[in-house]
N, CA, C and O of each residue as an XYZ file, in Angstrom:
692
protein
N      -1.233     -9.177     36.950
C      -1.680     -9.478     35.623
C      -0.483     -9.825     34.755
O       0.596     -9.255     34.917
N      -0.653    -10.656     33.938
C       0.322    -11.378     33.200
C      -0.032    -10.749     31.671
O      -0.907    -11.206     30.935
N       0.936     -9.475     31.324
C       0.562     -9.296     29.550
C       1.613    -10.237     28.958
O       2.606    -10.622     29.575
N       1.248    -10.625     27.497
C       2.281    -11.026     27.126
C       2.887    -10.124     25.936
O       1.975     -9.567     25.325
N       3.973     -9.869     25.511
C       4.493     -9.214     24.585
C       5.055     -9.835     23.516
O       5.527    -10.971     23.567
N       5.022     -8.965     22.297
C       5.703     -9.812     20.821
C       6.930     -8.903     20.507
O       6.544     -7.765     20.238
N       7.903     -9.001     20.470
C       8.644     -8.222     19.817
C       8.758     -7.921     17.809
O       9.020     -8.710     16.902
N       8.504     -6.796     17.800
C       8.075     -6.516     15.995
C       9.707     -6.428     15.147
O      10.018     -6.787     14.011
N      10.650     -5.698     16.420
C      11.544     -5.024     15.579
C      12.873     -4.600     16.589
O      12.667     -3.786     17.489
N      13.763     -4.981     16.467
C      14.948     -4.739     17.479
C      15.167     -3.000     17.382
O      15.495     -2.265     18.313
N      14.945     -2.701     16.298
C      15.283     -0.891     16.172
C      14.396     -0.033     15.310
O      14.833      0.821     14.539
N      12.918     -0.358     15.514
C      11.735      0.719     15.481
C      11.707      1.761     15.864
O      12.311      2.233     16.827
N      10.858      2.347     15.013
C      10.675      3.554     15.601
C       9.082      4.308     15.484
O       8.321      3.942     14.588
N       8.818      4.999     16.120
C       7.478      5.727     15.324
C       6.457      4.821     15.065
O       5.953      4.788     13.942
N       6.047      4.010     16.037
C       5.095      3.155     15.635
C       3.874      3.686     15.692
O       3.718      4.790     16.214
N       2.750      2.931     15.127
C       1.387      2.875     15.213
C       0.775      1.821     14.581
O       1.329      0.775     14.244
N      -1.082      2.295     14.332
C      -1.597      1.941     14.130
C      -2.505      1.814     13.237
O      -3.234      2.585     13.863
N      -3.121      1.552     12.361
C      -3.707      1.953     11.167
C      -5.342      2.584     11.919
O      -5.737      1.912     12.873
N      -6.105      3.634     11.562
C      -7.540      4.091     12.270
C      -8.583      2.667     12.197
O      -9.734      2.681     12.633
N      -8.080      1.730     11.703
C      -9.166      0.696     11.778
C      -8.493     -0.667     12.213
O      -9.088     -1.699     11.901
N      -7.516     -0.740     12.784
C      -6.284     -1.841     13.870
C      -6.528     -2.544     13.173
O      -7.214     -3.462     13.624
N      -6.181     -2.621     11.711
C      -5.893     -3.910     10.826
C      -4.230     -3.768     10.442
O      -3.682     -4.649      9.779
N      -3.449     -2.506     10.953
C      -2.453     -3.094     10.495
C      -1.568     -1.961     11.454
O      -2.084     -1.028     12.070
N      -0.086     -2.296     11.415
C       0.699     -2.002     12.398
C       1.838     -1.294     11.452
O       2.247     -1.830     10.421
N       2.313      0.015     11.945
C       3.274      0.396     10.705
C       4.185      1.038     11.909
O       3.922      1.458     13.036
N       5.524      0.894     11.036
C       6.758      1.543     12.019
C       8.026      1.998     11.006
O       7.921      1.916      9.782
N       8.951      2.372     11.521
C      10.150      3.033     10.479
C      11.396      2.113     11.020
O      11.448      1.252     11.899
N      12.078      2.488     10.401
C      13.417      1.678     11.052
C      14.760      2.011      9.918
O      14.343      2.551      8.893
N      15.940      1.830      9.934
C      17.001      2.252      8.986
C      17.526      4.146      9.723
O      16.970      4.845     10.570
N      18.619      4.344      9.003
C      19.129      5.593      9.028
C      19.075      6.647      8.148
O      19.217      6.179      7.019
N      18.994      7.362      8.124
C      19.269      8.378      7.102
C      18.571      7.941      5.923
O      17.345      7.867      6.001
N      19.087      7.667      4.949
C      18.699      7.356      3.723
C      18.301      6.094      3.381
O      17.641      5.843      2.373
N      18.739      5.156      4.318
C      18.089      3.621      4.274
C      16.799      3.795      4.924
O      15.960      2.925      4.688
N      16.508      4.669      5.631
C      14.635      5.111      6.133
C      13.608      3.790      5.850
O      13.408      3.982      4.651
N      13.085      2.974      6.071
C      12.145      2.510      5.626
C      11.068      2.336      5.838
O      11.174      2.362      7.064
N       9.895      2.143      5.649
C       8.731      1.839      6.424
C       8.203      0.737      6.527
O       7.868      0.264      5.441
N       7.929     -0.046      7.648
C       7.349     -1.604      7.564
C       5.721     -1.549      7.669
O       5.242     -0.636      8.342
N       4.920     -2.406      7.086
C       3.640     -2.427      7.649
C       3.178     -3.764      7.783
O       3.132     -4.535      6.825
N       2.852     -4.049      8.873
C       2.235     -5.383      9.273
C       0.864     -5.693      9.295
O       0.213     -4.739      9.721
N       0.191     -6.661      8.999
C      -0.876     -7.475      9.338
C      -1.162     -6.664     11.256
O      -0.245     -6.020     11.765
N      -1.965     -6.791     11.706
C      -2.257     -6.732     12.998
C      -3.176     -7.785     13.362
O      -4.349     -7.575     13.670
N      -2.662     -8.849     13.325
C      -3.011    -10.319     13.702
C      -2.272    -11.355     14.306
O      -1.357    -11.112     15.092
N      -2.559    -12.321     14.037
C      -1.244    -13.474     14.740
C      -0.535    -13.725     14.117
O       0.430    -14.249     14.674
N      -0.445    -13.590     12.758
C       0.846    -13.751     11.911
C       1.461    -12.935     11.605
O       2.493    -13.268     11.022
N       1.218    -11.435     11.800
C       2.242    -10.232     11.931
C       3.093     -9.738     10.467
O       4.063     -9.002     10.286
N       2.047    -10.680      9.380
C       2.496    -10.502      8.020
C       2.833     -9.200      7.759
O       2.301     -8.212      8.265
N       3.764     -9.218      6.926
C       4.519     -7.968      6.325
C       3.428     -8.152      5.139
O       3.138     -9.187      4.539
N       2.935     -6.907      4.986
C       2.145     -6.360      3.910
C       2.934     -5.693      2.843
O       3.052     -5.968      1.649
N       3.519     -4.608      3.677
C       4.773     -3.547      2.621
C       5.931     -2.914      3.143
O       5.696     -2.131      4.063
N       6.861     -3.014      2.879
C       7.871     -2.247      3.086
C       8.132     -0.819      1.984
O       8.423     -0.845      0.789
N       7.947      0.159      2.721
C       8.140      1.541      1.513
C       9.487      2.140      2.005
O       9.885      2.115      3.169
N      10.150      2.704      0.899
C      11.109      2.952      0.523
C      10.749      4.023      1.228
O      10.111      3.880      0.185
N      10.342      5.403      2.216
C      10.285      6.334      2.680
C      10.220      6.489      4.453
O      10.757      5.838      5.349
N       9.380      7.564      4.458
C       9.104      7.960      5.727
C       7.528      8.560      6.157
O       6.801      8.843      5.204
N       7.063      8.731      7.336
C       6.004     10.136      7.414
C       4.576      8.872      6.794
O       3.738      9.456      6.106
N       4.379      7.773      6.934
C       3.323      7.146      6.701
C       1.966      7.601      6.790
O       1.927      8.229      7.849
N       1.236      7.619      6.447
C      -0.303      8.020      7.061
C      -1.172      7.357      6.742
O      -1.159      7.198      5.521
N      -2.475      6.538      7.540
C      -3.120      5.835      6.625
C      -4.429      6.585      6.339
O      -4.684      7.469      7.157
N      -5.350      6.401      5.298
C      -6.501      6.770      5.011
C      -7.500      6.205      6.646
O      -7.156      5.331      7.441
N      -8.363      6.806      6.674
C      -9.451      5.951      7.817
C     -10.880      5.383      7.024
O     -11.854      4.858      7.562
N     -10.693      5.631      5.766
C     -11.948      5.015      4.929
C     -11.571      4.067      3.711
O     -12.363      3.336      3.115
N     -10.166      4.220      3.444
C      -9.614      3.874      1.842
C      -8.497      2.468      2.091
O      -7.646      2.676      2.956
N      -8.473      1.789      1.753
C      -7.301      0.607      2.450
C      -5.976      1.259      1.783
O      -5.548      0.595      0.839
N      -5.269      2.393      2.081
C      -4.361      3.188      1.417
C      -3.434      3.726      2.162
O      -3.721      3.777      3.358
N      -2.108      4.271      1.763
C      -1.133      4.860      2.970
C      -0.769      5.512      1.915
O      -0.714      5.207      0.723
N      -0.461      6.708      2.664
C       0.578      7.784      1.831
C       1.973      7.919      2.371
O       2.039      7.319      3.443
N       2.875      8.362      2.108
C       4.403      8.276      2.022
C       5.090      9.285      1.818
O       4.574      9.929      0.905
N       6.264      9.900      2.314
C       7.125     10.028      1.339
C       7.993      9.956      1.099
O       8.809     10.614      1.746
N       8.302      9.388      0.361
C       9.311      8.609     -0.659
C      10.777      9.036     -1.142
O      10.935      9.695     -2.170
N      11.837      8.616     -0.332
C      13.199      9.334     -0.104
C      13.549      8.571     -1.373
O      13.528      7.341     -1.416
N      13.934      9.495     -2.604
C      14.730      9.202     -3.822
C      16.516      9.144     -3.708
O      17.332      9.595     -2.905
N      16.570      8.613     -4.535
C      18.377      8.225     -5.196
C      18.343      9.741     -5.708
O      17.852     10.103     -6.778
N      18.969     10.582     -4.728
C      19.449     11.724     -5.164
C      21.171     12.401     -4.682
O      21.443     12.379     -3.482
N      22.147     12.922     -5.608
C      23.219     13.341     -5.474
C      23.451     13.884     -3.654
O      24.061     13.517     -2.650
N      22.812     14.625     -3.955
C      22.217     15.772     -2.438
C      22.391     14.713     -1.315
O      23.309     14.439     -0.542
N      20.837     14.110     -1.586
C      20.623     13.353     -0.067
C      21.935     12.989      0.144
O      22.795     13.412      0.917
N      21.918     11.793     -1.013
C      23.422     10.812     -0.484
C      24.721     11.457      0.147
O      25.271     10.849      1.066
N      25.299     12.802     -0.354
C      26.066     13.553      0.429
C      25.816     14.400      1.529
O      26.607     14.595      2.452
N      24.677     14.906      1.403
C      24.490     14.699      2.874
C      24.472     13.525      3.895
O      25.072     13.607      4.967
N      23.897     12.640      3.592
C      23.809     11.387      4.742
C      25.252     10.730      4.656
O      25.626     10.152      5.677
N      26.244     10.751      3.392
C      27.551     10.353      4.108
C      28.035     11.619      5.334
O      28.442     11.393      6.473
N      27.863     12.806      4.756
C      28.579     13.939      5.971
C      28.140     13.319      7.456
O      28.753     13.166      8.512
N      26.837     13.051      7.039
C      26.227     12.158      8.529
C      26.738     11.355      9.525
O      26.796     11.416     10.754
N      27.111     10.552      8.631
C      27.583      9.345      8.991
C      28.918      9.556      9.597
O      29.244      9.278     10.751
N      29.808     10.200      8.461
C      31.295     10.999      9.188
C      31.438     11.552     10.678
O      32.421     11.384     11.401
N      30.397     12.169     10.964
C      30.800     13.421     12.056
C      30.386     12.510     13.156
O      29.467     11.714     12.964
N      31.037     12.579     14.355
C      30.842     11.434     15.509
C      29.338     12.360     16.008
O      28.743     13.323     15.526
N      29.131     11.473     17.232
C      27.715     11.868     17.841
C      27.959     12.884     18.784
O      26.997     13.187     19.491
N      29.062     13.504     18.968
C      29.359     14.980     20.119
C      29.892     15.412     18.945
O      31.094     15.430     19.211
N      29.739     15.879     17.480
C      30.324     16.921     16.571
C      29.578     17.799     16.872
O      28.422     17.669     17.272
N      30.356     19.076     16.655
C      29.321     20.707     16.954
C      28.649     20.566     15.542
O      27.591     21.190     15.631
N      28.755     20.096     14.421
C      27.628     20.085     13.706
C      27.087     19.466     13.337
O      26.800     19.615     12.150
N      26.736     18.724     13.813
C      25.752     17.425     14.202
C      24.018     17.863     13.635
O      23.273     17.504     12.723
N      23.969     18.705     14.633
C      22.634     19.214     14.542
C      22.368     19.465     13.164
O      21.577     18.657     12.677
N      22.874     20.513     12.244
C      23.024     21.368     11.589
C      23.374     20.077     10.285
O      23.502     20.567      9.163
N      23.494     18.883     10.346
C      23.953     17.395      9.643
C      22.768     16.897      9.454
O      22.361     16.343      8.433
N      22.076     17.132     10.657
C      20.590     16.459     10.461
C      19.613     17.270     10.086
O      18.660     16.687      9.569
N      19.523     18.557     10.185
C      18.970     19.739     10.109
C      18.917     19.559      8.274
O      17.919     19.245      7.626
N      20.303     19.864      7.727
C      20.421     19.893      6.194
C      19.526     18.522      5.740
O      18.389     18.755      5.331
N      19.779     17.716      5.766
C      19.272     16.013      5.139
C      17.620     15.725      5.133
O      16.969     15.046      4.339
N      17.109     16.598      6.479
C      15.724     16.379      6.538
C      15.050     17.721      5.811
O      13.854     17.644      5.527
N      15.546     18.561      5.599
C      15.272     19.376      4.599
C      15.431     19.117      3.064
O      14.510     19.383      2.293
N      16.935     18.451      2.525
C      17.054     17.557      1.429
C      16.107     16.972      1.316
O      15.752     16.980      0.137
N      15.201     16.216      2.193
C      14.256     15.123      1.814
C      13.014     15.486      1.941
O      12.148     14.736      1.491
N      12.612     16.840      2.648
C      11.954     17.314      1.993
C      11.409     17.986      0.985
O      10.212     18.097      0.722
N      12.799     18.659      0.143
C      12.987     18.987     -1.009
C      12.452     18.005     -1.928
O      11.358     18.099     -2.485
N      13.254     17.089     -2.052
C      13.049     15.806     -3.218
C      12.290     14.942     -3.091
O      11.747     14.494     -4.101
N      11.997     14.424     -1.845
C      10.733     13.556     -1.645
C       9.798     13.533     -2.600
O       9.683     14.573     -3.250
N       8.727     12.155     -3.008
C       7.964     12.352     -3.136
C       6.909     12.057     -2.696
O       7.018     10.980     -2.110
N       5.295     12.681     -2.636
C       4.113     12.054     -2.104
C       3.659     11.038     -3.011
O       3.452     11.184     -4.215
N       3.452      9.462     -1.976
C       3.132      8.346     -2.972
C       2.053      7.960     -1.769
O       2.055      7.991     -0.538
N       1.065      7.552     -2.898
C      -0.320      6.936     -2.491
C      -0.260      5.371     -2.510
O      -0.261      4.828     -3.615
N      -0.207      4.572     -1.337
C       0.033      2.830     -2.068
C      -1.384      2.231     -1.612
O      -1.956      2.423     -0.539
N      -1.786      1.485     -2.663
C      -2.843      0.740     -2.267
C      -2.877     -0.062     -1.822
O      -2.161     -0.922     -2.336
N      -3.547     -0.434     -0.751
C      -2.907     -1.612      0.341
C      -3.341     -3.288     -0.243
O      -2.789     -4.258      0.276
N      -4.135     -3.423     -1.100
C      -5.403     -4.398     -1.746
C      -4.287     -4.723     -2.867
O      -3.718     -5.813     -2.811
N      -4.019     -3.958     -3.709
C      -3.263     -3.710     -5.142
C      -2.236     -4.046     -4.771
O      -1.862     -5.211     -4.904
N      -1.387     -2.957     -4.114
C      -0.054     -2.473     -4.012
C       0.490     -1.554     -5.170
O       1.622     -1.139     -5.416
N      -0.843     -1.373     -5.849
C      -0.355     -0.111     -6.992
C      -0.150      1.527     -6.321
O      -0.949      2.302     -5.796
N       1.089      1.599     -6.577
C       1.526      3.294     -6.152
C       1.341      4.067     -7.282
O       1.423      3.736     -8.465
N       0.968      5.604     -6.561
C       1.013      6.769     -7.574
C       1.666      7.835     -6.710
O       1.510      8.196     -5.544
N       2.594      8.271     -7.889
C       3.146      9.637     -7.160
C       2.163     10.810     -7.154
O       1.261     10.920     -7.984
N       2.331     11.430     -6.448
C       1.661     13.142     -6.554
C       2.678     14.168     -6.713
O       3.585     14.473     -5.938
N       2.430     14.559     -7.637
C       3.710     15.328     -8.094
C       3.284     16.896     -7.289
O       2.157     17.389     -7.331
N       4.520     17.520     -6.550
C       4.520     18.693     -6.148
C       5.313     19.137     -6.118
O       6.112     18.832     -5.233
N       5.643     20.186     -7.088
C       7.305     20.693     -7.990
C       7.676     21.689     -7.331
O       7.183     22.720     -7.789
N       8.475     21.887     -6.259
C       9.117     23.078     -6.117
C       8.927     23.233     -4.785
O       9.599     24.077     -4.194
N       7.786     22.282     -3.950
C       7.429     22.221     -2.902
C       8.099     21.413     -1.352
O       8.125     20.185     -1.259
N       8.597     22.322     -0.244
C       9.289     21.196      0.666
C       7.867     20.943      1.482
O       6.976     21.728      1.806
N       8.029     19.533      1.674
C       6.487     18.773      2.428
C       6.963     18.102      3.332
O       8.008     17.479      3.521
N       5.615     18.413      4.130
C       5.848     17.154      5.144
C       4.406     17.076      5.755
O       3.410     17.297      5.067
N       4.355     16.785      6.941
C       2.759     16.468      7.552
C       1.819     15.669      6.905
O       0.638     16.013      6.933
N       2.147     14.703      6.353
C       0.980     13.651      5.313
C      -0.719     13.460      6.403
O      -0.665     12.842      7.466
N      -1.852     13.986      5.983
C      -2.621     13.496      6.563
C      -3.977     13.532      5.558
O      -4.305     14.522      4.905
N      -4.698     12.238      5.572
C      -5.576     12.239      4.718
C      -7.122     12.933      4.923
O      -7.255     13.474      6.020
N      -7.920     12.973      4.316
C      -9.329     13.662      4.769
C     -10.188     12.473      4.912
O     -10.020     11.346      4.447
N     -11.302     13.015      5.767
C     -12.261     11.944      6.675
C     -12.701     10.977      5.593
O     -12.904      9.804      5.910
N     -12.911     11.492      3.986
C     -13.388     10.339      3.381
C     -12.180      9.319      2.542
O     -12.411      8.255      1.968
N     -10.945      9.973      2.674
C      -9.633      9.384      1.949
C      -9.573      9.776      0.972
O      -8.502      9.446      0.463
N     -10.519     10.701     -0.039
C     -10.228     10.857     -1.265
C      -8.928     12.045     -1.015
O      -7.872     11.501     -1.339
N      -8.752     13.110     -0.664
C      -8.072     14.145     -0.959
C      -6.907     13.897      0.397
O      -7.224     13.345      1.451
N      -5.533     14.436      0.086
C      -4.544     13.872      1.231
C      -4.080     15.485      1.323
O      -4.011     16.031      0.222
N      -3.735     16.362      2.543
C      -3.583     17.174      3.183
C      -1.920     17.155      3.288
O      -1.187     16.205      3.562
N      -1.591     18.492      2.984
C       0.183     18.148      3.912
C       1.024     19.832      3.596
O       0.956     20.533      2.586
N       1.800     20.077      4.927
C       1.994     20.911      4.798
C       3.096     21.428      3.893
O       3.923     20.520      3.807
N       3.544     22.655      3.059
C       4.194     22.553      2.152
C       4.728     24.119      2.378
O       4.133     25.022      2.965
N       5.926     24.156      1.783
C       6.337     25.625      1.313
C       7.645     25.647      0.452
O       8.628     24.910      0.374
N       7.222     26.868     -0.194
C       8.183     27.098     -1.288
C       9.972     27.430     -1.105
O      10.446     28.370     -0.467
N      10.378     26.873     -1.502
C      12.240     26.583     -1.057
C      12.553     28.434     -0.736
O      13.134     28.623      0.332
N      12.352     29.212     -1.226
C      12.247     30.678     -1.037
C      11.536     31.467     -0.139
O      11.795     32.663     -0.005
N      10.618     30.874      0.519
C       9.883     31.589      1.650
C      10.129     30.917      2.638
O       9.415     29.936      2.845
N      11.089     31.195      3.453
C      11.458     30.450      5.059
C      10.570     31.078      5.216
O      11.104     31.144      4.109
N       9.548     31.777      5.452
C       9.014     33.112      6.480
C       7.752     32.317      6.729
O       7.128     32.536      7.768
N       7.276     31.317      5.773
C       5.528     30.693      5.898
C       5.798     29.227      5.378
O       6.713     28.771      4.692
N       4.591     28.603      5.993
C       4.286     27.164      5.376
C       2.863     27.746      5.348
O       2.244     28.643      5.920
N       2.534     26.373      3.974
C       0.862     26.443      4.111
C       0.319     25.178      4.222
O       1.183     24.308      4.116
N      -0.907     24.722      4.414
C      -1.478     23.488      3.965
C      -2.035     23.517      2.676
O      -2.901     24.286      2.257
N      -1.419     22.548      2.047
C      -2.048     21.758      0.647
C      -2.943     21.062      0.377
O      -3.202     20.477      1.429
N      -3.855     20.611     -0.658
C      -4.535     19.449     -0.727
C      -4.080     19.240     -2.039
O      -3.796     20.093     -2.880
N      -4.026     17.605     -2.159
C      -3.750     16.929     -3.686
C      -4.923     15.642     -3.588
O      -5.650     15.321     -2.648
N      -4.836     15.289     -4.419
C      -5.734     13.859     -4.968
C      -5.129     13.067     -6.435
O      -4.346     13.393     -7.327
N      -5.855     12.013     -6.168
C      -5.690     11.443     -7.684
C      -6.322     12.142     -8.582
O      -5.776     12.362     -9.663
N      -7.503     12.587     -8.318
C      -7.730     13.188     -9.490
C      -7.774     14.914     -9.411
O      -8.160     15.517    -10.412
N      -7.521     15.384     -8.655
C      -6.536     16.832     -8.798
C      -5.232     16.604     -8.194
O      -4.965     16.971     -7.049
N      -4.254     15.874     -9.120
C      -3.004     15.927     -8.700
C      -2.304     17.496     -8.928
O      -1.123     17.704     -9.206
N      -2.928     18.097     -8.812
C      -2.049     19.773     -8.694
C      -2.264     19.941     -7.395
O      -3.429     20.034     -7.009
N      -1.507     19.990     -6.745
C      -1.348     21.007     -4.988
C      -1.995     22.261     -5.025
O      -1.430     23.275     -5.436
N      -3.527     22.224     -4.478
C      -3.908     23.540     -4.251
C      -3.434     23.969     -2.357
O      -3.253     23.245     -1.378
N      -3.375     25.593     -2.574
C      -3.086     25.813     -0.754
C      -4.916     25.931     -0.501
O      -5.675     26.492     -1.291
N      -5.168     25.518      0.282
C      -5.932     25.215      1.593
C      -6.026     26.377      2.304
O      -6.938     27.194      2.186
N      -4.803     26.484      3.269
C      -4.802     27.636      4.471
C      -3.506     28.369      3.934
O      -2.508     27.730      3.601
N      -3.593     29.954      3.859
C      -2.076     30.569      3.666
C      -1.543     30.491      5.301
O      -2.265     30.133      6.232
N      -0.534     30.786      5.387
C       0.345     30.783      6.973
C       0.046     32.431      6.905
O       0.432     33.167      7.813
């Protein structure tokens, strides 16, 4: 059998698929250049959006993706130069990448983009490190796990929306 292949991206990562194969999303960049691509899933392979983040998710009912959104912050940026410094056999290497993805979960933010529009909204969640973006079966309310910079000991799940943009917990850990 003869497949044929397209190449999307010389240095992707994390690919997929949107729940309804209208569109193709992947990451690519380092550290703080992070970006997210999203394509058409057709023959023209149109770029729809590029987001400034990471951790994509799409709605399965809403033409929408959530994000989050690595900011121009003091922090990150010194962390991701330390990054960049330490060769790829440094003993703290780990502990380089360890700090930065915690930074960005610190400061991040959750952004809702409309795929139709392209109008974004942040969801503000103050004090909260996040990650796990996943939306609910009807797209209105977006799920993600969160915990407070002071309790290493638990995470919980959150829910936010547009129209309860306050982070309620869901499940305690």
């Amino acid at each position: 059998e003869l497949f044929q292949t397209r190449e999307l991206t010389a240095g992707g990562r994390n690919g997929r698929f949107s729940p309804d194969g209208k569109f193709i999303v992947y990451e690519t960049g380092l550290e703080t250049s992070r970006r997210t691509k999203i394509l058409k899933n057709d023959a023209t392979r149109a770029e729809v959006a590029e987001l400034p983040g990471v951790s994509a998710t799409f709605s399965s009912s809403l033409p929408q993706v959530a994000y989050l959104k690595i900011p121009e912050h003091d922090e990150i940026r010194a962390a991701s130069l330390a990054l960049e410094k330490a060769s790829l056999t440094a003993q703290n290497r780990n502990q380089l990448v360890q700090m930065l993805t915690w930074l960005i979960a610190k400061h991040a933010a959750i952004v809702v983009r409309d795929l139709n529009t392209g109008r974004e909204m942040s969801l503000p969640t103050p004090d909260l490190l996040k990650t796990g973006l996943t939306f609910s079966a009807d797209g209105r309310f977006l799920y993600f796990l969160g915990g407070r910079e002071g309790e290493t000991d638990r995470t919980d799940i959150y829910v936010i929306s547009e129209n309860e943009p306050r982070p309620t917990i869901v499940a305690e850990a």
